[in-house]
KOLROTI-328517 format. One record per residue: x, y, z of N, C-alpha, C in turn. Coordinates in steps of 0.2 Angstrom, whole numbers, padded with zeros to 4 digits, always signed. Example, Ala and Ser with C-alpha at 12.3 -4.5 7.8 and 13.67 -1.06 7.14 Angstrom:
BEGIN
+0066-0028+0039+0062-0022+0039+0066-0016+0039/+0064-0011+0035+0068-0005+0036+0064+0000+0039/
***
This chain:
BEGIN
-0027+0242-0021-0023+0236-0021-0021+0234-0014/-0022+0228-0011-0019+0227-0004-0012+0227-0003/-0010+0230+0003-0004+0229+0003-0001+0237+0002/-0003+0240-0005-0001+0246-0005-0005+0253-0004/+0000+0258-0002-0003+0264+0000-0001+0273-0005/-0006+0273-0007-0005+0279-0009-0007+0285-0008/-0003+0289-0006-0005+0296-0002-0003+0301-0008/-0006+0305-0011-0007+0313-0014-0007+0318-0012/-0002+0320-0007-0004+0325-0003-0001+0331-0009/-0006+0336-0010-0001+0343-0014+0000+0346-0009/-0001+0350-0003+0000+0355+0001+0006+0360-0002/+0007+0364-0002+0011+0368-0005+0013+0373+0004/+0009+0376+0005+0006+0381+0010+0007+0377+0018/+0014+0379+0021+0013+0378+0029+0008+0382+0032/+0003+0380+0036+0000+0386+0038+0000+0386+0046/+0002+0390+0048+0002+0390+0057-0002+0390+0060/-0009+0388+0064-0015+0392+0063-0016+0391+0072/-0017+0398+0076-0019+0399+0083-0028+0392+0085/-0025+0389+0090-0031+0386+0091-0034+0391+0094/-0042+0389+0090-0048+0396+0095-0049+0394+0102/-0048+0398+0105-0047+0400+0112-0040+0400+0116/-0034+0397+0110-0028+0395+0114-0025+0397+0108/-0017+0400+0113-0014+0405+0108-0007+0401+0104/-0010+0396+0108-0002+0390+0105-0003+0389+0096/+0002+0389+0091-0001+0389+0084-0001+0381+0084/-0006+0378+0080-0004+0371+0077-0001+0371+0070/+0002+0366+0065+0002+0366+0059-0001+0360+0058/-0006+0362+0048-0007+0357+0047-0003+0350+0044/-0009+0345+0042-0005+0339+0041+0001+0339+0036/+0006+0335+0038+0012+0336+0033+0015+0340+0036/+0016+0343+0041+0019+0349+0043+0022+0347+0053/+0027+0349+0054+0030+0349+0063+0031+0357+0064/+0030+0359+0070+0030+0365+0070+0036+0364+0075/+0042+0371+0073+0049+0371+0075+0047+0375+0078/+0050+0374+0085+0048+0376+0094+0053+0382+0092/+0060+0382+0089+0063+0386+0091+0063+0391+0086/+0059+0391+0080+0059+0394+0075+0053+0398+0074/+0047+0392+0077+0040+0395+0080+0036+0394+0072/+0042+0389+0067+0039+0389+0060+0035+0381+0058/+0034+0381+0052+0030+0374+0051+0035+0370+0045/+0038+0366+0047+0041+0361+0043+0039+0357+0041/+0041+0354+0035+0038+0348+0029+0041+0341+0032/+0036+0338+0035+0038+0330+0036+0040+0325+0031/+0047+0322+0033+0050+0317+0026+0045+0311+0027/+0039+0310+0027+0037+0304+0027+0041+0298+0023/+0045+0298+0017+0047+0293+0014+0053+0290+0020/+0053+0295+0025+0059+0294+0030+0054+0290+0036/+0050+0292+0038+0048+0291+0044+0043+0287+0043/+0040+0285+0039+0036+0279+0035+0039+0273+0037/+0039+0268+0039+0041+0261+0037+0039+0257+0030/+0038+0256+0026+0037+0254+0019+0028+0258+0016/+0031+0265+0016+0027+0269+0014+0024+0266+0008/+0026+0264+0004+0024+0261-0003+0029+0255-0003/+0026+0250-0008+0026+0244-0008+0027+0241-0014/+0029+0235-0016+0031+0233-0022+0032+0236-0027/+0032+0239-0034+0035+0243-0038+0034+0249-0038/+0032+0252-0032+0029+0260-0032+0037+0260-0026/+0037+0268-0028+0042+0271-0025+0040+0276-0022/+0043+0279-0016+0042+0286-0012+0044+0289-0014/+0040+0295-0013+0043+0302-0015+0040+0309-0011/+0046+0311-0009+0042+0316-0003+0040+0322-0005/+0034+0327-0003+0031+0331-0008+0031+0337+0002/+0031+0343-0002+0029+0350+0004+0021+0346+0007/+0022+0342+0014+0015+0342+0016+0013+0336+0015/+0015+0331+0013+0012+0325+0010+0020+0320+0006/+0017+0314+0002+0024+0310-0002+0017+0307-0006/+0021+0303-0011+0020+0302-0017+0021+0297-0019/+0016+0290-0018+0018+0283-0021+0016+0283-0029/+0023+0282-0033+0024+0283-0042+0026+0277-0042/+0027+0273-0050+0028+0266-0049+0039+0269-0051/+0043+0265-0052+0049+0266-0054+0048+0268-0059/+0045+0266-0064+0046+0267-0071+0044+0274-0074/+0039+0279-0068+0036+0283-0071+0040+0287-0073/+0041+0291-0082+0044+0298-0082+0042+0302-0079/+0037+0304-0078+0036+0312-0071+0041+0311-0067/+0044+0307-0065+0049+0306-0059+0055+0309-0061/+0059+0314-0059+0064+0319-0062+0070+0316-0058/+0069+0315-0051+0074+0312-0045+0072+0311-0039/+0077+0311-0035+0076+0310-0029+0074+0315-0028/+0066+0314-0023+0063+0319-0019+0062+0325-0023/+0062+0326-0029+0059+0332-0032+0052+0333-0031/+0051+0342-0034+0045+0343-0031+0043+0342-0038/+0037+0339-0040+0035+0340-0045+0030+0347-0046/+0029+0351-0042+0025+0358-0040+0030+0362-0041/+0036+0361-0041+0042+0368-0043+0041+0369-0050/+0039+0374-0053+0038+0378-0059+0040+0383-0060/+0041+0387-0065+0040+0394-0066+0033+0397-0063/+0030+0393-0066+0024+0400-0062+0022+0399-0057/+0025+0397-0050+0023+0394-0045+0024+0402-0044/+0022+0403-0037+0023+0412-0033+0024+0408-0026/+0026+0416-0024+0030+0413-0015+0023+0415-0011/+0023+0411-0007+0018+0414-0001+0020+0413+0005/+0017+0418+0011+0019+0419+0017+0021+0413+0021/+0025+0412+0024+0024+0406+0029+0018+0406+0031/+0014+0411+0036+0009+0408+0039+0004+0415+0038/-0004+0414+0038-0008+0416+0038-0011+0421+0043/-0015+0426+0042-0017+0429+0045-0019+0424+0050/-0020+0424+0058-0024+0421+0061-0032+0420+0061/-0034+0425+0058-0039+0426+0061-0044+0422+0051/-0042+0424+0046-0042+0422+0041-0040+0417+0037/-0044+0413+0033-0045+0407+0030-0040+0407+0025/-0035+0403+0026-0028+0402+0018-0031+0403+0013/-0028+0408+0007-0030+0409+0001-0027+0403-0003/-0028+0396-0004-0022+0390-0008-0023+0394-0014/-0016+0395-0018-0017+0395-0027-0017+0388-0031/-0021+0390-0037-0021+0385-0040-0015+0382-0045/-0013+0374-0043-0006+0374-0046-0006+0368-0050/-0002+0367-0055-0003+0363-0062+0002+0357-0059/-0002+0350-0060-0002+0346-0057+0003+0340-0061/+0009+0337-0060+0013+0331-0065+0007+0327-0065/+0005+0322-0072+0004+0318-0075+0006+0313-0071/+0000+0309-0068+0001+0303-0063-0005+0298-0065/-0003+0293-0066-0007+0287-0066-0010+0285-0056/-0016+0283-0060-0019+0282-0053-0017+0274-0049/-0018+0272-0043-0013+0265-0040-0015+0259-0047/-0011+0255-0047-0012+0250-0050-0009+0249-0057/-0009+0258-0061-0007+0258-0065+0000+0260-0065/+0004+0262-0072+0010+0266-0075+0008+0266-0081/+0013+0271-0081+0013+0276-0087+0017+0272-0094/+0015+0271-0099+0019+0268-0104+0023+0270-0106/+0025+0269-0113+0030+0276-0116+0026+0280-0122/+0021+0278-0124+0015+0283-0124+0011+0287-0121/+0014+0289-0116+0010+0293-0111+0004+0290-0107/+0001+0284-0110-0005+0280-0107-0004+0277-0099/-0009+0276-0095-0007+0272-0089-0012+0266-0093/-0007+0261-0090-0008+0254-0093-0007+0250-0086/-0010+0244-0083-0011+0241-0079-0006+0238-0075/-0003+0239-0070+0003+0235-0068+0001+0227-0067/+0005+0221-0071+0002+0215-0069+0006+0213-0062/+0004+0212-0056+0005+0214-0050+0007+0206-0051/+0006+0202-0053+0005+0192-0053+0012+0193-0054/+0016+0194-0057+0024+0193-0061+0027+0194-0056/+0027+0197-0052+0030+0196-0044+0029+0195-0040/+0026+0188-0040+0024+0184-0035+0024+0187-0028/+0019+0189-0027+0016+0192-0023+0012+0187-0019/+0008+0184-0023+0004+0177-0021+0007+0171-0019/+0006+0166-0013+0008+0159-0014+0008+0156-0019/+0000+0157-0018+0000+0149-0023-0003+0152-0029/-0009+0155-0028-0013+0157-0038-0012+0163-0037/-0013+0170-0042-0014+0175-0043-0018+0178-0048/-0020+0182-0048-0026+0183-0051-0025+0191-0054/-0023+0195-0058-0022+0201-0062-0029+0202-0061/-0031+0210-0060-0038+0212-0060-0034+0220-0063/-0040+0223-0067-0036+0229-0068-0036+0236-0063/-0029+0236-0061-0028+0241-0055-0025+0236-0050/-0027+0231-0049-0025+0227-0041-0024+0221-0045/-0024+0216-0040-0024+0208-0038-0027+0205-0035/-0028+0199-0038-0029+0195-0030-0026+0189-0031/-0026+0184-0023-0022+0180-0020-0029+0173-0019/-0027+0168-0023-0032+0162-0022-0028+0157-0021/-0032+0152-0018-0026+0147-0016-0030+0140-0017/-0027+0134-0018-0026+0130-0022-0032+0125-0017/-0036+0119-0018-0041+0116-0014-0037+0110-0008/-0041+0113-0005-0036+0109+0004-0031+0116+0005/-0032+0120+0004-0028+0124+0009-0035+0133+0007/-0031+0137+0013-0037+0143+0014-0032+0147+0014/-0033+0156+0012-0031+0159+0013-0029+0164+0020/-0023+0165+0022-0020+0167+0028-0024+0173+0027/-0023+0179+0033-0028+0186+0035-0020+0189+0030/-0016+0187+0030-0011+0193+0026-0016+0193+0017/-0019+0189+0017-0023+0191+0007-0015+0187+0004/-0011+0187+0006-0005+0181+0000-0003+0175+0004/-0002+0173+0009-0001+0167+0009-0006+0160+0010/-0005+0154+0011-0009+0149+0010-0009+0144+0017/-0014+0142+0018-0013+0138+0027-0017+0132+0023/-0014+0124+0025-0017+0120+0024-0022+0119+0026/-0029+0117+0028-0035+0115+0028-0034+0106+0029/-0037+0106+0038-0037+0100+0042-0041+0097+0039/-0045+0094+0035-0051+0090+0033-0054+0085+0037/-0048+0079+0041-0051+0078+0046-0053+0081+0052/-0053+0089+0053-0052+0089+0060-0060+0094+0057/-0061+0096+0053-0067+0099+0049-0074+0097+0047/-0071+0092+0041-0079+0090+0039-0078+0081+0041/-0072+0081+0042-0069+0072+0042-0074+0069+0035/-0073+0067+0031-0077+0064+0024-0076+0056+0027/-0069+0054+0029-0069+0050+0029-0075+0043+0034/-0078+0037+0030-0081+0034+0035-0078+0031+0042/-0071+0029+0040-0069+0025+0047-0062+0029+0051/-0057+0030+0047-0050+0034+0048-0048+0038+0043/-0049+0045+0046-0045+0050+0043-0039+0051+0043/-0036+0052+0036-0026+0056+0038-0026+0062+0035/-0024+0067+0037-0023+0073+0034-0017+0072+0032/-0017+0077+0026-0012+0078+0020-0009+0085+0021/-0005+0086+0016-0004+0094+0014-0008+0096+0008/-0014+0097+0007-0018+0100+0003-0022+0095+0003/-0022+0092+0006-0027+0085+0005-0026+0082+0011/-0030+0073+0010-0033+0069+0015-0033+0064+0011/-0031+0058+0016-0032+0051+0013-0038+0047+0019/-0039+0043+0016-0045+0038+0021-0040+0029+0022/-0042+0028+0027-0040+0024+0031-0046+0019+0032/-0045+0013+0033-0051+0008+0036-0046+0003+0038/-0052+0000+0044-0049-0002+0049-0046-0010+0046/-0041-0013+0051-0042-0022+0050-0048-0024+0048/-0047-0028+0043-0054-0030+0041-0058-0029+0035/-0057-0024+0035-0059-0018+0029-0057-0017+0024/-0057-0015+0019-0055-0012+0012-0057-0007+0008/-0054+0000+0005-0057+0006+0003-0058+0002-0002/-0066+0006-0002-0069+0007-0010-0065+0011-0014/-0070+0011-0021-0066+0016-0026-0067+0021-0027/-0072+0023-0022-0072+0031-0020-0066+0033-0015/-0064+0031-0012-0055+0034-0009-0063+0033-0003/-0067+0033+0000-0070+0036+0008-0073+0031+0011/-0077+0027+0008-0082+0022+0011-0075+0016+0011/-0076+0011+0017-0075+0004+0017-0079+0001+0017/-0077-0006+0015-0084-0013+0014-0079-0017+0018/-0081-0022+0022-0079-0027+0023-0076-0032+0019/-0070-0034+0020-0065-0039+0017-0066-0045+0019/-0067-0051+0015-0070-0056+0016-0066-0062+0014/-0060-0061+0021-0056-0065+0022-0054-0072+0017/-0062-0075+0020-0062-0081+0020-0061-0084+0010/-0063-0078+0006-0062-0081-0001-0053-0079-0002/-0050-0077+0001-0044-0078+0000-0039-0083-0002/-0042-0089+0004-0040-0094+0002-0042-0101+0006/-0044-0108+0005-0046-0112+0006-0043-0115+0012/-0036-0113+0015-0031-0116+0017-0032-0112+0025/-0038-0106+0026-0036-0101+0031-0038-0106+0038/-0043-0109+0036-0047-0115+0041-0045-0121+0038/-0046-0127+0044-0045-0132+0041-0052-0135+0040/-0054-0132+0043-0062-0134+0042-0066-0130+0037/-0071-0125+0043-0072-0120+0039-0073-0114+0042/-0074-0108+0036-0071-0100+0038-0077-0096+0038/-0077-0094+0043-0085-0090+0045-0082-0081+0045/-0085-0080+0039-0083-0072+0037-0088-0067+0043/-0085-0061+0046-0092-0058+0051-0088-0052+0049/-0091-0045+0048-0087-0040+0047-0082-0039+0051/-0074-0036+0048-0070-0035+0051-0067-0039+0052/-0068-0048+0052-0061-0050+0056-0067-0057+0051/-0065-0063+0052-0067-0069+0054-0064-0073+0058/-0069-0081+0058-0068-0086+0062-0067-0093+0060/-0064-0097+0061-0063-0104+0061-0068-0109+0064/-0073-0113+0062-0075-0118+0066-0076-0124+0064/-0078-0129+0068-0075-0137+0066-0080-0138+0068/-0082-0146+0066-0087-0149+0064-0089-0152+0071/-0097-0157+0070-0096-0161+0080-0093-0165+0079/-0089-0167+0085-0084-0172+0085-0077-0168+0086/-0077-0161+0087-0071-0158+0086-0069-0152+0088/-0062-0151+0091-0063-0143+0095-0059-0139+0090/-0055-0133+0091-0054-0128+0088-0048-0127+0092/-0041-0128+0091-0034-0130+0094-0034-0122+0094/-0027-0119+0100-0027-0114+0101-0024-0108+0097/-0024-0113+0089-0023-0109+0082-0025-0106+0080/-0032-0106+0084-0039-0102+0079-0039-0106+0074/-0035-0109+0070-0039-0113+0063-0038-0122+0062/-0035-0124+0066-0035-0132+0067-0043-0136+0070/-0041-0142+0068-0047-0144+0071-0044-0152+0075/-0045-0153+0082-0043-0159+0083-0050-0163+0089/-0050-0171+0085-0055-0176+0088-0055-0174+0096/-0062-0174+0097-0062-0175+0104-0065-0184+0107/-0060-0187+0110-0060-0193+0112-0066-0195+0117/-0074-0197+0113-0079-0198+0116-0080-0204+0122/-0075-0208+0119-0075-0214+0122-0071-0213+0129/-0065-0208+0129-0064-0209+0134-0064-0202+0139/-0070-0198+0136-0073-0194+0141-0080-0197+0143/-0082-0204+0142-0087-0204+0141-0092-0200+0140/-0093-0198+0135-0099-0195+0131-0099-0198+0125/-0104-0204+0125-0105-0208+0120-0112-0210+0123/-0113-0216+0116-0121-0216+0118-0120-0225+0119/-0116-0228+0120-0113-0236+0119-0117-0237+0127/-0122-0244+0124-0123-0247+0131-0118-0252+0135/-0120-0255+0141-0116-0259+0144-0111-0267+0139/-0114-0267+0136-0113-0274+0131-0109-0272+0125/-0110-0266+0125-0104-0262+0118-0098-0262+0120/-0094-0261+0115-0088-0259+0114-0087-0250+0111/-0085-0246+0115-0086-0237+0111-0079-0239+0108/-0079-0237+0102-0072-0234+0098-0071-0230+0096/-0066-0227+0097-0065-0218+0094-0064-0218+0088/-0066-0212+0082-0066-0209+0076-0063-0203+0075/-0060-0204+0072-0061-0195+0071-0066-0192+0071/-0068-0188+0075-0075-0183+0076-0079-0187+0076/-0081-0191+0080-0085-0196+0081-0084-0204+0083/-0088-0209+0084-0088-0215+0089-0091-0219+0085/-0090-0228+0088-0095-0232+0086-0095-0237+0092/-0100-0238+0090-0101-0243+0097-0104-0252+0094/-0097-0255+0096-0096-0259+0093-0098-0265+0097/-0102-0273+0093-0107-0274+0097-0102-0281+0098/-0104-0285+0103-0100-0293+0104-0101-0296+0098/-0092-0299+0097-0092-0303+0091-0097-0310+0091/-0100-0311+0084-0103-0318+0086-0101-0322+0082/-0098-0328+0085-0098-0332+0082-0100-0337+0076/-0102-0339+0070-0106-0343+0067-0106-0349+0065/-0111-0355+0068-0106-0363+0066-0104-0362+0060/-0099-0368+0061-0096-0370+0066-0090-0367+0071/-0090-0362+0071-0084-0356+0074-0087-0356+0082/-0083-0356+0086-0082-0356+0092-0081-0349+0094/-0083-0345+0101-0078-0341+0102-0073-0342+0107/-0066-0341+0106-0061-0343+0111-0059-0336+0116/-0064-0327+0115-0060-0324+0115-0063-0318+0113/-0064-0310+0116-0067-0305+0113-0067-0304+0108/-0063-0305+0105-0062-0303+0096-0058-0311+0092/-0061-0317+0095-0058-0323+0089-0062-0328+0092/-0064-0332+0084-0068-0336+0084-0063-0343+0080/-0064-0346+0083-0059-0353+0082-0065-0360+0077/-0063-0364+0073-0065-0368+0070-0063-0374+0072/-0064-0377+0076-0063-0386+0079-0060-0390+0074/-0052-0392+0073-0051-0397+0068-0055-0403+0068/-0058-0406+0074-0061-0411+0073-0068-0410+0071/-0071-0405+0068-0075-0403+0068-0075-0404+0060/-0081-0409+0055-0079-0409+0049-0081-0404+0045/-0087-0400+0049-0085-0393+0046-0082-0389+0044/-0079-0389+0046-0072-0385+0048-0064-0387+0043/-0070-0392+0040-0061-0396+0033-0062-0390+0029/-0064-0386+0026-0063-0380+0021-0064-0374+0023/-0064-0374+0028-0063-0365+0033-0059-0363+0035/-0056-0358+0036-0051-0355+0039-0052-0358+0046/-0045-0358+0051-0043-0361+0055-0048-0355+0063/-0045-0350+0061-0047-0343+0066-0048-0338+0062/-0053-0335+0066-0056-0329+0063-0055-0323+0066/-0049-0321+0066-0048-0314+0074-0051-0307+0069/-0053-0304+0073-0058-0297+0072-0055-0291+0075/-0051-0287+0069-0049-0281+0072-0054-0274+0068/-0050-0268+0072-0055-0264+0071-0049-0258+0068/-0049-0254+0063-0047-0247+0061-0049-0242+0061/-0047-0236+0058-0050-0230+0056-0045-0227+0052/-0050-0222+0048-0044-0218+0042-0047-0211+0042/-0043-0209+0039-0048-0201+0036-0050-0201+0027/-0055-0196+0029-0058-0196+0021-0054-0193+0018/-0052-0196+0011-0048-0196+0007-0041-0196+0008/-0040-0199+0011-0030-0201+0014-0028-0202+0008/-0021-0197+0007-0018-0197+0002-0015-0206+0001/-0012-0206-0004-0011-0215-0008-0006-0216-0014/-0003-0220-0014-0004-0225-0009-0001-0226-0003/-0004-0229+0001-0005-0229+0009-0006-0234+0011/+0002-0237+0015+0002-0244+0021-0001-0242+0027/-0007-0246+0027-0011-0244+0033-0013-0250+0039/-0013-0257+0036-0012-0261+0040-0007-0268+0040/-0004-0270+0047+0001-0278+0044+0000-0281+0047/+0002-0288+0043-0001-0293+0045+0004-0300+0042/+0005-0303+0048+0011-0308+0050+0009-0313+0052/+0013-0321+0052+0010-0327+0054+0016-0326+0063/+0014-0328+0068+0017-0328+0072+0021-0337+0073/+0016-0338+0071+0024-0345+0072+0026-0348+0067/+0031-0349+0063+0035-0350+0058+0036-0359+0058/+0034-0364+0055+0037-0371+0054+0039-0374+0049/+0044-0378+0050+0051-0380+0045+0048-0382+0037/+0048-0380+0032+0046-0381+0026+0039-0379+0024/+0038-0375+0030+0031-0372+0027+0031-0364+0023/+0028-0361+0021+0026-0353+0016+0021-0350+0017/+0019-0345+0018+0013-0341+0016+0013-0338+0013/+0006-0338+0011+0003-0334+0004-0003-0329+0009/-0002-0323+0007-0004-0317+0009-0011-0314+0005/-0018-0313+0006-0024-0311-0001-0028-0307+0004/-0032-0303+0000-0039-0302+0003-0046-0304-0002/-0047-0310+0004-0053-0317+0002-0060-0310+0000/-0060-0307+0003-0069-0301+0002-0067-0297+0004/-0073-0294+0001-0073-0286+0005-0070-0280+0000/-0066-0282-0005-0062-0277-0012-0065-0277-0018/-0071-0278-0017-0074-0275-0024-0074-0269-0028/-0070-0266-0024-0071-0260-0027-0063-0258-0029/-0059-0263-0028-0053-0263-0030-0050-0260-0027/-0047-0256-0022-0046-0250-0015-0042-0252-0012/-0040-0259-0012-0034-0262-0007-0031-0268-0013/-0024-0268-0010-0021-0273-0012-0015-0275-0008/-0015-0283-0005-0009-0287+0000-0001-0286-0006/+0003-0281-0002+0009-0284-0002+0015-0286+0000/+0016-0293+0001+0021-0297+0004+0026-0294+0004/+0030-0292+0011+0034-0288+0014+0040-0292+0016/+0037-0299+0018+0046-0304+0019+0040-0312+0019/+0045-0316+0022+0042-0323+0020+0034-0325+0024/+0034-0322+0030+0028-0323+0034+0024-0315+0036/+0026-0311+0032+0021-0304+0033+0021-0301+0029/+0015-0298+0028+0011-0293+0022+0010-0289+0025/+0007-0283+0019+0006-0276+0021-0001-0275+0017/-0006-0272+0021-0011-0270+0017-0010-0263+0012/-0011-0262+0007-0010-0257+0004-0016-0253+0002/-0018-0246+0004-0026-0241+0002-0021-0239-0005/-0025-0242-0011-0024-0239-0019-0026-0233-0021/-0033-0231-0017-0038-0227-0019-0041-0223-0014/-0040-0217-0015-0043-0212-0010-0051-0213-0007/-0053-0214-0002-0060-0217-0001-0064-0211+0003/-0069-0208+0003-0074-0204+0005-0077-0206+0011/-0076-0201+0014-0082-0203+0022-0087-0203+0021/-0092-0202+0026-0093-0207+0032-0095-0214+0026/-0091-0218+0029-0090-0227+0026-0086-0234+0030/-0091-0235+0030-0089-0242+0035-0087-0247+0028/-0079-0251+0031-0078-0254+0025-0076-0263+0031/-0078-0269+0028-0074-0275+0029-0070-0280+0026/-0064-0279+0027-0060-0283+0023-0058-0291+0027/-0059-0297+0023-0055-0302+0026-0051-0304+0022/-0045-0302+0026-0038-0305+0024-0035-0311+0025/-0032-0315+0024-0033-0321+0022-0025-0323+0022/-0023-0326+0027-0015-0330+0025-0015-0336+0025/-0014-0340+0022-0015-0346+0019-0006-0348+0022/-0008-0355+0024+0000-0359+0026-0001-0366+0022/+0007-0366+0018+0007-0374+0015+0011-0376+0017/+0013-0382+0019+0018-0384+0022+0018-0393+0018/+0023-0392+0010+0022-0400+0008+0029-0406+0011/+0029-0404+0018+0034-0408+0020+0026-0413+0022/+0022-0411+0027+0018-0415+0030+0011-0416+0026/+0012-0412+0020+0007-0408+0015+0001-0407+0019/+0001-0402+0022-0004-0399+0024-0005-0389+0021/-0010-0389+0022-0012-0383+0019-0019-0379+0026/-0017-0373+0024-0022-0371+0029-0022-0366+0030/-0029-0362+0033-0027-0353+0033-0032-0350+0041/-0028-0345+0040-0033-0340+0046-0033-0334+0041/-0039-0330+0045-0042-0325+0043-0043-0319+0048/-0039-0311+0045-0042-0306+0048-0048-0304+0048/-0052-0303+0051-0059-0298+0048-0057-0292+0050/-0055-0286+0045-0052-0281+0046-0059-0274+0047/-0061-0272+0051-0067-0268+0049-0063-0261+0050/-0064-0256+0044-0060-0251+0042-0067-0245+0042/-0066-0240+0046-0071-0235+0047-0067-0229+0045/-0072-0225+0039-0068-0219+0034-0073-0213+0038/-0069-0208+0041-0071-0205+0045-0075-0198+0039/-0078-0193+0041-0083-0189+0037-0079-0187+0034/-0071-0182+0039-0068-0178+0036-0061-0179+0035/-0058-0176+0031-0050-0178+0030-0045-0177+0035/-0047-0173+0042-0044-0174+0047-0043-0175+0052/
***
């Protein structure tokens, strides 16, 4: 059994014996020889032993030797008894002829169980269960006569045979694919940014940001292992958000494709290049963007008075409703009104005028509209005045460009 020591010594017989060729006596073991007596004394080992016996066995000091018995044994009479004292024991010399080999007598020996076991009260030796005293850290194991010390998985058995040492796993076989954490009988795994353990606890896979949520870009979300990216369409850079996207103004970096005779206009994420107004008879042009119709001019009795030409832009699908363009008479005369409409361009029902005060309107988007879409509306103010009864209108040409994307 580890840990314990069992020694049987029976010597009975000090013996003094001359070393051959030197006349000094020795004694044997179990025995000190007394310098002043010149005799051989019994050594108390269960004195001079530091834990001569161990867990339930007890010391006991015999002529020449000691005696690990468990507590419970009845052979044990007391302290330090001989269990060799008998009646029929006989005295023998202290010490032996020199020259001549010890005659030992033969002597009747107490009823001793061998290590491991005791004695029951049937006189049988029956097993000591050594596990019931914890002996062992972690597991134990009854064997008949011993024990053993086994220890639990993620940790090793210390050189003492009972105690348990954790076991490093990362610093060993490391299991893990990216980041190992040692535990106390165990390890956890770790994955980097980016990543996500599988459901084996070891491997990571790459986390893919991007399906978390539509909102991560404003554009769109380019997943790459470990991390993603943001990027924007052409016509657009990438703000120092990482995930915005804002118009790059071609018109006034000049990078555009508009010749000398154009007009470039900026879009969200893009240009148009817009060509000179033309006129058509009877319309005159008085002006970059206005075409005039000659009152004297008898074509001119059923046409709008002016025709001015502006230009917009929106984004695709601009929420609605939405006040996006106005539209006023600049000169006011006494008992005249306008009437506010859009003459074309609204077939699709998308806009509707409304009148905001006596001489201005408001264009209103009803209807969320889709890029890329070029749209043209003529707005239409109409003037009566039945003081001098006259009646008469101008017109906006309003051209309205719906950019690809909604920002």
């Amino acid at each position: 059994m580890p840990g314990f020591k069992r020694i049987l010594t029976v010597t009975v017989l000090a013996l003094c014996l001359p070393t051959p060729g030197n006349a000094q006596q020795q004694c044997t073991n179990g025995f000190d020889l007394d310098r002043s007596s010149g005799q051989c004394l019994d050594v108390d080992e269960c004195r001079t032993i530091p834990e001569a016996c161990r867990g339930d066995m007890m010391c006991v000091n015999q002529n020449g030797g000691y005696l690990c018995i468990p507590r419970t044994n009845p052979v044990y009479r007391g302290p330090y008894s001989n269990p060799y004292s008998n009646p029929y024991s006989a005295s023998y010399p202290a010490a032996a002829p020199p020259l001549s080999a010890p005659n030992y007598p033969t002597i009747s020996r107490p009823l001793i169980c061998r290590f491991g076991y005791q004695m029951d009260e049937s006189n049988q030796c029956v097993d000591i269960d050594e596990c019931r005293y914890g002996y062992c850290q972690q597991l134990c194991a009854n064997v008949p006569g011993s024990y053993s010390c086994t220890c639990n998985p993620g940790f090793t058995l210390n050189e003492d045979g009972r105690s348990c040492q954790d076991v490093n796993e990362c610093a060993t076989e490391n299991p893990c694919v990216q980041t190992c954490v040692n535990t106390y009988g165990s390890f956890i795994c770790r994955c980097d940014p980016g990543y996500e353990l599988e459901d084996d606890g070891v491997h990571c896979s790459d986390m893919d940001e991007c399906s978390f949520s539509e909102f991560l870009c404003q554009h769109e979300c380019v997943n790459q292992p470990g991390t993603y990216f943001c990027s924007c369409p052409a016509g657009y850079i990438l703000l120092d958000d990482n995930r915005s996207c804002q118009d790059i103004n071609e018109c006034e970096h000049r990078n555009h494709t508009c010749i000398l005779q154009q007009t470039c206009y900026n879009l969200q994420g893009g240009f148009k290049c817009i060509d000179p107004i033309r006129c058509e008879e009877p319309y005159l042009r008085i002006s970059d963007n206005r075409c005039m119709c000659p009152a004297e001019n008898p074509g001119c009795r059923d046409q709008p008075f002016t025709i001015l030409y502006r230009d917009m832009d929106v984004v695709s699908g601009r929420s609605v409703p939405a006040d996006i363009f106005q539209m006023q008479a600049t000169t006011r005369y006494p008992g005249a009104y306008y009437i506010f409409q859009i003459k074309s361009g609204n077939e699709g029902r998308e806009f509707y005028m409304r009148q905001t005060g006596p001489i201005s309107a408001t264009l209103v988007m009803t209807r969320p509209i889709k890029g890329p879409r070029d749209i043209q509306l003529d707005l239409e103010m109409i003037t009566v005045n039945t003081v001098i009864n006259f009646r008469g209108s101008s017109v906006i040409r309003l051209r309205i460009y719906v950019s690809q994307y909604p920002f």
